[in-house]
ZATI-318321 format. One line per 8 residues: number of its first residue (from 1); their letters; for each residue z, x, y negated of N, C-alpha, C. Coordinates in steps of 0.001 Angstrom, whole numbers, plus 500000, padded with zeros to 6 digits. Atoms other than C-alpha are relative to their C-alpha. Example, Ala and Ser with C-alpha at 12.3 -4.5 7.8 and 13.67 -1.06 7.14 Angstrom:
REM residues 2
1> AS> 500000:500890:501190:507800:512300:504500:500000:500900:498800 ~ 499940:499180:501190:507140:513670:501060:500730:499230:498910
This chain:
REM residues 185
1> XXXXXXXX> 500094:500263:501426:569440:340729:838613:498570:500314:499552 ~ 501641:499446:500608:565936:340650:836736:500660:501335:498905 ~ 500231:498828:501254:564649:342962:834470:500134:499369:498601 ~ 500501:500182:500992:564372:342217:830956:499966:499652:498698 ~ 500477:499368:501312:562782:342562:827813:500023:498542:498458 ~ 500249:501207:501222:562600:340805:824000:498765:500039:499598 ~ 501434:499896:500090:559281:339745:824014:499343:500332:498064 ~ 500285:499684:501598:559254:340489:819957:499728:501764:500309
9> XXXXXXXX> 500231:498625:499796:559384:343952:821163:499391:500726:500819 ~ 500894:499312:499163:557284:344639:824161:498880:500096:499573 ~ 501101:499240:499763:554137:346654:824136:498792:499350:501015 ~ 500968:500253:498894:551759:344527:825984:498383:500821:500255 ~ 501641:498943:499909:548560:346419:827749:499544:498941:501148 ~ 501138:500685:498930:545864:345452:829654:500451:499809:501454 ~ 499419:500149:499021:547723:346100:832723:500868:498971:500476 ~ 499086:500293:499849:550084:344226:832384:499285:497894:500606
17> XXXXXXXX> 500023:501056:499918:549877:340714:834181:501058:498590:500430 ~ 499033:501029:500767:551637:337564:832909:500253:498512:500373 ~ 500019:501371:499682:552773:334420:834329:501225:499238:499090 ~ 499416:500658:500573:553630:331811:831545:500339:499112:500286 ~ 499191:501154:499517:556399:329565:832508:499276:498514:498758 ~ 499962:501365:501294:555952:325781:830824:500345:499813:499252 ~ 499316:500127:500758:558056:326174:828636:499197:500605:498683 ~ 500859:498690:501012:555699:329077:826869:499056:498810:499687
25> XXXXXXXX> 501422:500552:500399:552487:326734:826932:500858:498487:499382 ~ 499760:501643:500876:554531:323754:825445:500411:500614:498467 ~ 500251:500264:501147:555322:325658:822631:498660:500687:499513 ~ 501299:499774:500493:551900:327260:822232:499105:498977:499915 ~ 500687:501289:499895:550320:323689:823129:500628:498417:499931 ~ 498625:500935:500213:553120:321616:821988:499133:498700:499809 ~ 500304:501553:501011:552633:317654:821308:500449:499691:499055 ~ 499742:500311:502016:552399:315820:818186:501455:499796:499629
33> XXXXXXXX> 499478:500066:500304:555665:314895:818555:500964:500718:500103 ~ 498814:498815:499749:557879:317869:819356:499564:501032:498862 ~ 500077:499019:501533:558599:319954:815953:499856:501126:500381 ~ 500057:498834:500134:557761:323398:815289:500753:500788:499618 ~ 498842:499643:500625:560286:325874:814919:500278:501527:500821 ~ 499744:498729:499564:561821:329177:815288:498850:500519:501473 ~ 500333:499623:498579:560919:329786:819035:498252:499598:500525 ~ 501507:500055:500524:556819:328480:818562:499567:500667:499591
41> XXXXXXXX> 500701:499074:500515:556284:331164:815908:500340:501165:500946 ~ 500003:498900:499780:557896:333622:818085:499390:499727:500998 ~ 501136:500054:499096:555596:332679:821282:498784:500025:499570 ~ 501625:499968:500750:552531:331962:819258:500053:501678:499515 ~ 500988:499104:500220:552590:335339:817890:500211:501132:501337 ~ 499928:499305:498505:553693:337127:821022:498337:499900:500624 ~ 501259:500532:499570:550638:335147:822671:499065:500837:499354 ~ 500650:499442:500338:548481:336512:820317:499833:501726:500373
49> XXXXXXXX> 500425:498555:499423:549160:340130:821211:499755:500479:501397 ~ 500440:499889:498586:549086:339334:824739:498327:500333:499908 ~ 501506:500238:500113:545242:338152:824039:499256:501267:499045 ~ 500423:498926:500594:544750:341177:821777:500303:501072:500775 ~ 500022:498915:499402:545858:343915:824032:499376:499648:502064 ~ 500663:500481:498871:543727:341941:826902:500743:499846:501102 ~ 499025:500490:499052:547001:341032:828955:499186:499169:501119 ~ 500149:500574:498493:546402:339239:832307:501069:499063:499637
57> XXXXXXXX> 499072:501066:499966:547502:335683:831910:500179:499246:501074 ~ 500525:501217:498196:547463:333696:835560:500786:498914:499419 ~ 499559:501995:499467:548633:329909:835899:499481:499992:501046 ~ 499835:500211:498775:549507:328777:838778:499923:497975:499765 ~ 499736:501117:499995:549543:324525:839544:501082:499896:499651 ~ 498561:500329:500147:552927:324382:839699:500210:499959:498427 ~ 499754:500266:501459:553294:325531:835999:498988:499138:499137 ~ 500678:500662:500957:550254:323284:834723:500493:498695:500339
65> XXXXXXXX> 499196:500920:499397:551807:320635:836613:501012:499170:499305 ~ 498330:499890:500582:555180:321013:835053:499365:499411:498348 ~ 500023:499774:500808:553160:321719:831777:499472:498203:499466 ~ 500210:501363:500025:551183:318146:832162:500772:498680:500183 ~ 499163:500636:500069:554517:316113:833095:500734:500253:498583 ~ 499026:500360:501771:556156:317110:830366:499468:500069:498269 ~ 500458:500059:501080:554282:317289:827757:499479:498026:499683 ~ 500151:501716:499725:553245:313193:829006:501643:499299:499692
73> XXXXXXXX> 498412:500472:500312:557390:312683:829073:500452:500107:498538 ~ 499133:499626:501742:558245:314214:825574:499411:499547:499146 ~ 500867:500848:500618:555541:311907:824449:500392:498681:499885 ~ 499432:500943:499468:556694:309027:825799:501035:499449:499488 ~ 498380:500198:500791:560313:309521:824793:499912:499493:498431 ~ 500175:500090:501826:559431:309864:821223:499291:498834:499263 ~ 500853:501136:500049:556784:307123:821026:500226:498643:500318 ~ 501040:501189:499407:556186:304812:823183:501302:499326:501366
81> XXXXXXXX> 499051:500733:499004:559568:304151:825478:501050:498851:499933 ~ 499374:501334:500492:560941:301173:823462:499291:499131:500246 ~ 500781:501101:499529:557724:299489:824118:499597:500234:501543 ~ 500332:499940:498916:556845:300815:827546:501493:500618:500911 ~ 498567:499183:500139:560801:301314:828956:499748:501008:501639 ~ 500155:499571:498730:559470:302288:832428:498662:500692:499710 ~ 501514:499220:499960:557311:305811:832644:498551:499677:500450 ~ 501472:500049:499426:554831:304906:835058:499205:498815:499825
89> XXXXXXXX> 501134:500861:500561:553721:301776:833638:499705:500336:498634 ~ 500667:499603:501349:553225:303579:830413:498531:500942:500319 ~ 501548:499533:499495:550514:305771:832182:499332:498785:500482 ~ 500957:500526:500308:548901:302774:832721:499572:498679:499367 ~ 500244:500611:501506:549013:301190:829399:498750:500516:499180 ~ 500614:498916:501326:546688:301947:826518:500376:500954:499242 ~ 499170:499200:501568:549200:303797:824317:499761:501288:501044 ~ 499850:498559:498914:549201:306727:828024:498461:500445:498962
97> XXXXXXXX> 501364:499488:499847:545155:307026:827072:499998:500906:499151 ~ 500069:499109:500887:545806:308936:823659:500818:501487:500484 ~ 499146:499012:499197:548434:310799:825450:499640:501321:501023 ~ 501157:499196:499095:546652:311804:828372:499127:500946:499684 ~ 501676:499719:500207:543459:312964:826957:500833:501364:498864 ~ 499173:499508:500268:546062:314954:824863:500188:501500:500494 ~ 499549:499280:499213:547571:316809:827209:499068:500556:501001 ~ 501329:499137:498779:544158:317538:829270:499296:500732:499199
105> XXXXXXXX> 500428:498911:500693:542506:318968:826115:500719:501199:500287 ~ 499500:498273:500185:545129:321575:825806:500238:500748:501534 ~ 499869:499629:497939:545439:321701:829912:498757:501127:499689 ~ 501433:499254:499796:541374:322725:829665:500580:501391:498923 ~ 499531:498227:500698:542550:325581:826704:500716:500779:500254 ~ 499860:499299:499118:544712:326714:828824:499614:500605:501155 ~ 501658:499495:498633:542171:327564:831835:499604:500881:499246 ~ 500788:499067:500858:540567:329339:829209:500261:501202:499382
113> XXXXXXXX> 499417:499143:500016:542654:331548:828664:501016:500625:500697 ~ 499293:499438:498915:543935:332488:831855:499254:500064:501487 ~ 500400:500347:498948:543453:332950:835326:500951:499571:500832 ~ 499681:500893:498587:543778:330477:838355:500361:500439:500735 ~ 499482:499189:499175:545978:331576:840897:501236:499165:501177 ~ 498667:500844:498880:547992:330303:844211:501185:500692:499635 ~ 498825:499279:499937:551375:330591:843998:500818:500380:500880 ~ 499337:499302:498726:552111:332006:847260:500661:499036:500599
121> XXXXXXXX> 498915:500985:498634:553724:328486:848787:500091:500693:501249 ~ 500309:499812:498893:552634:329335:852258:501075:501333:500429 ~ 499371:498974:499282:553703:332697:851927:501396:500277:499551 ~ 498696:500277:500300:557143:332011:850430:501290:499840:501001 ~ 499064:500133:499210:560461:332559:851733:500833:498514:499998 ~ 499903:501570:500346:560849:328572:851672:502287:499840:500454 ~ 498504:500601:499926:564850:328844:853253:500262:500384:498883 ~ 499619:499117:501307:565650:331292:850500:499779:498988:498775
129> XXXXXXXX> 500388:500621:501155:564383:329201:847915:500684:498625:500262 ~ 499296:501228:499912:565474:325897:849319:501616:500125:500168 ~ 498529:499446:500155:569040:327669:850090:500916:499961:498637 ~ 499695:499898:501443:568833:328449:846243:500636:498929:499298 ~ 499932:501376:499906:568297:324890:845613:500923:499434:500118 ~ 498866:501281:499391:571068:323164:847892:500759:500373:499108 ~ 498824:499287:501021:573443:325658:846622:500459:499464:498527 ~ 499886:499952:501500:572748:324932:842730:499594:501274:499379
137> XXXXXXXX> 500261:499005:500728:571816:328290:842102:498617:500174:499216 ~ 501789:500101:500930:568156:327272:841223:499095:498838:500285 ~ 501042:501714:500080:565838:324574:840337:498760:500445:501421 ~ 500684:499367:498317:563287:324767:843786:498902:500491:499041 ~ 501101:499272:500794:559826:325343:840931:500348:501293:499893 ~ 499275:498874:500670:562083:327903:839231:499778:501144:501649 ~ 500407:498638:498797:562100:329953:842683:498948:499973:500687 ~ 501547:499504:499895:558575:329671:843385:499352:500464:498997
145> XXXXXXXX> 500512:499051:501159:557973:331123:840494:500694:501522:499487 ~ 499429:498735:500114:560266:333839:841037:499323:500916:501256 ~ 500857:499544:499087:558643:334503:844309:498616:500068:499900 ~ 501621:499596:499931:555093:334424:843515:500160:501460:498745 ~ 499778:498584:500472:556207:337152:840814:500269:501137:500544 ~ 498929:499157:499332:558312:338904:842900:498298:500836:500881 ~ 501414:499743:499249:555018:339154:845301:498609:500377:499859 ~ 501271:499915:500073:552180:339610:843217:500668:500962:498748
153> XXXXXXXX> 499755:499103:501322:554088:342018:840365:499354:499183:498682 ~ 500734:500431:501481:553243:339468:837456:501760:499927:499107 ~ 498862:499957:501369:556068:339732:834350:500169:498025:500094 ~ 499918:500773:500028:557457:336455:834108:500376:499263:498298 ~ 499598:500114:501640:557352:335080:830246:500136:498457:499655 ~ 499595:501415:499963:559744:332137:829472:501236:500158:499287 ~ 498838:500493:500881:562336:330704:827311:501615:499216:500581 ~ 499056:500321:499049:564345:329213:830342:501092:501098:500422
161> XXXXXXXX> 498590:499317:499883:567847:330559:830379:500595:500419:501420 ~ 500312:499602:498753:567698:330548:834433:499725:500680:500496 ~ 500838:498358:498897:565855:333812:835473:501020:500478:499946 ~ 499450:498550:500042:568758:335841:836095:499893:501020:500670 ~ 500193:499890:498626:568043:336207:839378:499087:500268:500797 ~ 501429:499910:499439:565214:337609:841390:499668:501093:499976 ~ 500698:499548:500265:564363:340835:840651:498480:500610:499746 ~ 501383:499914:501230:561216:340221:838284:500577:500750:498569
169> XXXXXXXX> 500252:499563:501431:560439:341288:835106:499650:499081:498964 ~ 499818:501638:500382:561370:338544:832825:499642:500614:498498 ~ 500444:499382:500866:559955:338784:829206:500580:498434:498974 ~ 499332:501867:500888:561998:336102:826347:500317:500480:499053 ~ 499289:499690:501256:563252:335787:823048:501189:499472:500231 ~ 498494:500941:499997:566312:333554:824662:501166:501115:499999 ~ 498524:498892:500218:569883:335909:823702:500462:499847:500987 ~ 499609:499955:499091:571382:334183:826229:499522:500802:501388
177> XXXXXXXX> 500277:499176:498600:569019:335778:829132:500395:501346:500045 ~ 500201:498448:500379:568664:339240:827443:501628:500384:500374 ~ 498763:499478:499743:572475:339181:827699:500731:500131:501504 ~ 499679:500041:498555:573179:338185:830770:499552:500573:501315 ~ 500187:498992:499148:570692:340390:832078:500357:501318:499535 ~ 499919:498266:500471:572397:343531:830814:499419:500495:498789 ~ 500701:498946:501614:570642:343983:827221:500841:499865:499492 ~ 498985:499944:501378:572958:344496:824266:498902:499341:498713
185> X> 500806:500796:500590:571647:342252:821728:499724:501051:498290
C-alpha cells in the first residue's frame, strides 16, 4: 500500500523531491479547451509552494510524453475531430500547427521548472510491471512510475486514483486515494 498525504496539507521543503504525474502538468498547463476548476486551483497553488519552499521537481519522458499526447488529444476532441475524424491526419493538417506549438510552449515551461531525469527503464523490474499489466492491476506507464519512485525516493504527486499500490509516497487531493490508502477523510 502507498503512503499518503493531502497535498493541501503537506509541508513541502527543499528536500523533498517530486515527480509530477501528467495529470498535475495538465492542470497547471492545461489547454484552451479543458475548463478550469476545483482541482487546477488546488494544484496551481500547491505548485506554487512546491517552487517556494525550493522542492525538487524531476520529469521523466514518459510523463512529458503522456503530458504532450494528451494535451494534443483533448485538443483534438474538443476542436477539430468533426473536421479531422482520424488523429493522425489531424497532426498533419494545419488546424495540429496551433496545437502543437501549444503544447511545446508549455512542454519548454515545464523543463524550466524541473529537472530531467531517466526513469530507470533498464533498471526496472520489467516482469513485475508487465505482470501488473496482464493482470489488470496497472496501466504498464503507471508502474514505471511507481518504480522509478520506488528507486530514486521521489514523492509521487497526482490526481490518478490508481497509486494504491507500490509503496511510494503519493501526494493528491483525490478522496478516493487518501481513502483507500488508509486516511480518514
Amino acid at each position: 500500500m502507498n503512503s499518503v498525504s493531502r497535498i493541501g496539507d503537506y509541508k513541502f521543503s527543499q528536500d523533498d523531491k517530486l515527480l509530477l504525474d501528467a495529470n498535475i502538468w495538465l492542470y497547471l498547463f492545461a489547454p484552451p479547451s479543458k475548463p478550469s476548476g476545483y482541482a487546477t486551483k488546488v494544484y496551481s497553488e500547491a505548485f506554487k509552494r512546491i517552487l517556494s519552499a525550493k522542492s525538487q521537481v524531476v520529469l521523466s519522458s514518459t510523463i512529458l510524453s503522456e503530458y504532450l499526447n494528451r494535451y494534443c488529444r483533448i485538443e483534438w476532441g474538443a476542436r477539430f475531430k468533426e473536421v479531422h475524424p482520424d488523429f493522425k491526419s489531424f497532426r498533419q493538417s494545419q488546424d495540429y500547427f496551433q496545437v502543437g506549438n501549444g503544447a511545446a510552449t508549455y512542454a519548454r515551461a515545464m523543463l524550466k521548472q524541473s529537472r530531467r531525469v531517466d526513469d530507470g527503464f533498464a533498471g526496472t523490474d520489467i516482469a513485475a510491471v508487465l505482470g501488473d499489466f496482464e493482470s489488470g492491476r496497472s496501466d504498464f506507464n503507471d508502474g514505471l512510475l511507481v518504480s522509478a519512485c520506488a528507486s530514486n525516493s521521489w514523492k509521487l504527486v497526482t490526481h490518478d486514483g490508481d497509486f494504491k499500490e507500490g509503496g511510494i509516497h503519493v501526494l493528491t487531493d483525490n478522496a478516493k486515494l487518501i481513502t483507500a490508502c488508509g486516511k480518514k477523510e
